[in-house]
N, C-alpha and C positions, 0 to 999 in steps of 0.2 A: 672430564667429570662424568662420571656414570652414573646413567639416571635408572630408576627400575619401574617399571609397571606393575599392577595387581590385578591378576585375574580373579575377576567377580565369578565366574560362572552364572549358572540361573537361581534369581533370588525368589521366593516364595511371596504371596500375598501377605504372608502377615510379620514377614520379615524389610517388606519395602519403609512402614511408617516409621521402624525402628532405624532402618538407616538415612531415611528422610531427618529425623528429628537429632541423630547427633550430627549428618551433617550441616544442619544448622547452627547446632550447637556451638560446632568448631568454627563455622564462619561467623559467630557473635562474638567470640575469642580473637578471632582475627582484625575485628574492626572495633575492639576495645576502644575508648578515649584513649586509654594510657599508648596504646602502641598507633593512634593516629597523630598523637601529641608528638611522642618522639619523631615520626616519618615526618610533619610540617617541620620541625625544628633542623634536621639535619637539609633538608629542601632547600629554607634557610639560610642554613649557614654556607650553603655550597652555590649557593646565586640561582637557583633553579625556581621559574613562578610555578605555579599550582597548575596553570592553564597554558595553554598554547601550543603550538605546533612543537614545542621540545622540554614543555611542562610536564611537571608532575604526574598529572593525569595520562598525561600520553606516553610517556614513558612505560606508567603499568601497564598501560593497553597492550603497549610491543610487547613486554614482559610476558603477560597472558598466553598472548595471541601464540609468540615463537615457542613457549614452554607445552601451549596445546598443539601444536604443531608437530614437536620432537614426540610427545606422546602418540599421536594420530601414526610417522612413521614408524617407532617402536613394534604398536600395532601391526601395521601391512609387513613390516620385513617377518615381524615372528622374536626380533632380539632386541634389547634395548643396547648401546653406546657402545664400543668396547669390550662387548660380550664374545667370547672364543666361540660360541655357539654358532657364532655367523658367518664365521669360515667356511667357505665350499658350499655355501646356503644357494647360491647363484643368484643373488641381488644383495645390492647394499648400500649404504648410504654414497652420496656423491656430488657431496657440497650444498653452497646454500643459491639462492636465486636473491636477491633484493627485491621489492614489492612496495608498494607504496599505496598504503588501503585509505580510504576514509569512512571515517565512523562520526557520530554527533559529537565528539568530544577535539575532533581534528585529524588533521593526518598522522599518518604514523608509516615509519619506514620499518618496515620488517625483513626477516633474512627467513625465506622457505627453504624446506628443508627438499633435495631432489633426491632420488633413487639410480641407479645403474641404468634400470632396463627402464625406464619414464613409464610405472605403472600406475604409482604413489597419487590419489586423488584426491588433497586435503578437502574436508568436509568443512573446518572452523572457519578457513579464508579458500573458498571453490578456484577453482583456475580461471581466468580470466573474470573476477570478479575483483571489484577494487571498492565499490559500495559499501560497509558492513553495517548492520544494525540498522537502524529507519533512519540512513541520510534519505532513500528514494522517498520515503513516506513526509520527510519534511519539506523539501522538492513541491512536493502534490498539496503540499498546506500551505506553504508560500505562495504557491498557482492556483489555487481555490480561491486564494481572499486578494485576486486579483493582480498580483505582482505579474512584472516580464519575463522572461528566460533571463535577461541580462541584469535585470533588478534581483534578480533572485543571485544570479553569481555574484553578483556585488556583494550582497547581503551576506553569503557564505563566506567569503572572504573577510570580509570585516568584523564579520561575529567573532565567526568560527577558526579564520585562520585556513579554511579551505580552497583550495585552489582548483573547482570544477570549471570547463571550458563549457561553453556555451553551449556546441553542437551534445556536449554530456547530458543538461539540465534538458535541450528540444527534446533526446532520446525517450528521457523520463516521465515528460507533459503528455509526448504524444503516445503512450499507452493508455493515457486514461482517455483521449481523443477517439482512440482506436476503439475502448470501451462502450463509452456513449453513442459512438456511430452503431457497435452492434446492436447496443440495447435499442437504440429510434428504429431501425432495421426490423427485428426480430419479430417472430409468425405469432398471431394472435389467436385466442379460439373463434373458432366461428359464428357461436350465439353467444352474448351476453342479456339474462333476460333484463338488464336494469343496466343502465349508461348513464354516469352523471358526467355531466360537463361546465366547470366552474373555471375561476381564475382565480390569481392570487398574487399581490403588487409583492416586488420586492426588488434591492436594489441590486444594480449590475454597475460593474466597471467598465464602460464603455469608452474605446478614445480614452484614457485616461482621466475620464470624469466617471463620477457614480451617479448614477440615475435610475429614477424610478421605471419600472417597465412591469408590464403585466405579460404572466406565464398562464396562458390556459389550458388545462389539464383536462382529459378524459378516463376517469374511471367505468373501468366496468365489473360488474356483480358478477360470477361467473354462476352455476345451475349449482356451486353446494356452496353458494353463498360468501365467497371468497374474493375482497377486493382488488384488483389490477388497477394499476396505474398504464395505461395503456399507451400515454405518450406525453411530451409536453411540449406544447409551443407560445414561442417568444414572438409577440405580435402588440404593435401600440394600438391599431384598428380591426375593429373586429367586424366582419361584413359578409355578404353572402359568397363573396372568392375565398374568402381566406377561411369559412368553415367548411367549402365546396372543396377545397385542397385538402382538411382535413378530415373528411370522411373518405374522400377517395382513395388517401393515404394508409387509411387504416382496413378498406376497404380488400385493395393490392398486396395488403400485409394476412389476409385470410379471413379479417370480418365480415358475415352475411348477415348477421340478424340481431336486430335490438329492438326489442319486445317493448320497453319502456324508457325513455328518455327523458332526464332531469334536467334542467339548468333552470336559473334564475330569470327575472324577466328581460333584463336586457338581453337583444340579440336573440331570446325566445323562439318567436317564429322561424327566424333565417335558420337556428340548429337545429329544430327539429324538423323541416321542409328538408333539407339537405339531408339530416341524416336517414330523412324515410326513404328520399330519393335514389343517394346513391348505396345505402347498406344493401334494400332492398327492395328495389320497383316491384309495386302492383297496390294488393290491399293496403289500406292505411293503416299503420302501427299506431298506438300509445301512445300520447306526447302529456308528459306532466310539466304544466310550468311552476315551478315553486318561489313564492314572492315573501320577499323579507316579511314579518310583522311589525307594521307600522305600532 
C-alpha cells in the first residue's frame, strides 16, 4: 500500500492559527459520537475489551505509533513506499524490528520500521526507549506518596496490564534520588541579609507506617530580596548538635554572613549562638526571636 507525505514548507504567522483551527476541526470530526459509536460496536462484536494489553485502546496506540513511524521513515529516505524514485537513492527501507513500548494505557507491540544503512532515528518511539508518554512520571507519583519499587510494579501490573521489572522502576526512583542529593549539595550565596529558620510537621512513610515528623527549613532573603529555600532537614530533636550540623553544612556549602536571624522561640537561643558562631566568628550579628501572639 502506498502511503504519501505532504510537504508543508515554511508556514507564515498568520497562517499557523488557520491551520491550527481546521486541524482541530478535522479531529472533532474524527472523534464524532456517531463514529465512536460504530468503533465500540464492531469492538464488540469481534470480542475485543476497550482496555488491556490487546484492547481497543492499545491497538490504536500501535496503529498511531507504526503509521508515525512509516511517516518519520518516508521523511529520512526522501520517498515514500513503492515510490520508483527510490531506486539508486542508496538507502532504503529494510524491514521492521518488533518493539515492545509502554505508555499509560499498556503495552503495546509495535513493528519499527529499519533502514539499509542504520541511520533512520525515529523521534515518536527514540531507540532504546520503551517508556512513552508519563509511564516515568507516574513511576515518580507512585514513589512520592510512599509506595515500594515492588508495590509499585505490582500496581502497574494489575492496573495497567504492565509488565516493568523492578531493576526498571529502581532506574526511574533513583533519578529523582540523584536530584535531591544535588539540590541538599548545591553552592549557596555568601550573605543572606535575613535567615529565617522554622519547621513544619508533616507526614512521612516510614517502615511502612506514616508518621508525624518535623522538617526544619532554612530560608534566606538574598540582597534584592528573593527568597531561598536553603535546605531542609528531617529531625525529631532539635538541639544544639543538630543546629551546629546545620550551619556548618550550609556553612561548607559557601554561607558566610547572616546579618539577621529569625526563628521562633523554641530552640531560639541554640540557632542563633550556632548560627553567629559558625556563619561567622567575631562581632555579634542580629538575632530576632519572633514569638507567636498569644
Amino acid at each position: 500500500m502506498t502511503t504519501s507525505t505532504t510537504q508543508t514548507g515554511d508556514v507564515s504567522d498568520d497562517e499557523q492559527p488557520e491551520q491550527a483551527g481546521s486541524a482541530a476541526q478535522r479531529l472533532g470530526e474524527l472523534l464524532e459520537p456517531e463514529r465512536i459509536d460504530a468503533l465500540l460496536a464492531d469492538a464488540e462484536a469481534a470480542g475485543v475489551a476497550i482496555d488491556g494489553p490487546d484492547g481497543l485502546i492499545s491497538r490504536m496506540i500501535k496503529a498511531v505509533l507504526e503509521r508515525g513511524l512509516e511517516v518519520e521513515m518516508a521523511d529520512h529516505l526522501g520517498y515514500d513506499r513503492g515510490d520508483p524514485a527510490g531506486g539508486g537513492s542508496g538507502n532504503s527501507r529494510n524491514g521492521f524490528t518488533p518493539k515492545t513500548v509502554i505508555t499509560t494505557a499498556g503495552q503495546s507491540r509495535i513493528e519499527v520500521p529499519r533502514d539499509r544503512n542504520g541511520s533512520f532515528e525515529p523521534q515518536l518511539v527514540p531507540k532504546r526507549t520503551r517508556r512513552l508518554g508519563s509511564t516515568s512520571e507516574m513511576i515518580l507519583s507512585l514513589y512520592a506518596r510512599g509506595m515500594t519499587t515492588r508495590d509499585i510494579k505490582a500496581h502497574l501490573g494489575e492496573v495497567y496490564g504492565v509488565e516493568v521489572s523492578h531493576e526498571t522502576v529502581a532506574k526511574v526512583t533513583d533519578v529523582v534520588i540523584e536530584e535531591v542529593r544535588s539540590w541538599q549539595s548545591r553552592p549557596v550565596e555568601e550573605v543572606y541579609p535575613i535567615v529565617f529558620v522554622d519547621g513544619i510537621r508533616i507526614k512521612v512513610r516510614d517502615s511502612g507506617a506514616v508518621t508525624n515528623k518535623v522538617a526544619h527549613m532554612v530560608v534566606g532573603v538574598d540582597v534584592d530580596g528573593f527568597k531561598h529555600v536553603l535546605g531542609i532537614w528531617l529531625q525529631d530533636n532539635e538541639g544544639a548538635k543538630f543546629w551546629l550540623s546545620v550551619f556548618t553544612e550550609l556553612r561548607n556549602r559557601g554561607l558566610r554572613d547572616a546579618l539577621i536571624v529569625c526563628c521562633d522561640g523554641t530552640g531560639a537561643s541554640t540557632t542563633s549562638s550556632q548560627s553567629a558562631h559558625v556563619v561567622k566568628p567575631g562581632p555579634p550579628r542580629i538575632m530576632r526571636v519572633l514569638r507567636r501572639a498569644r
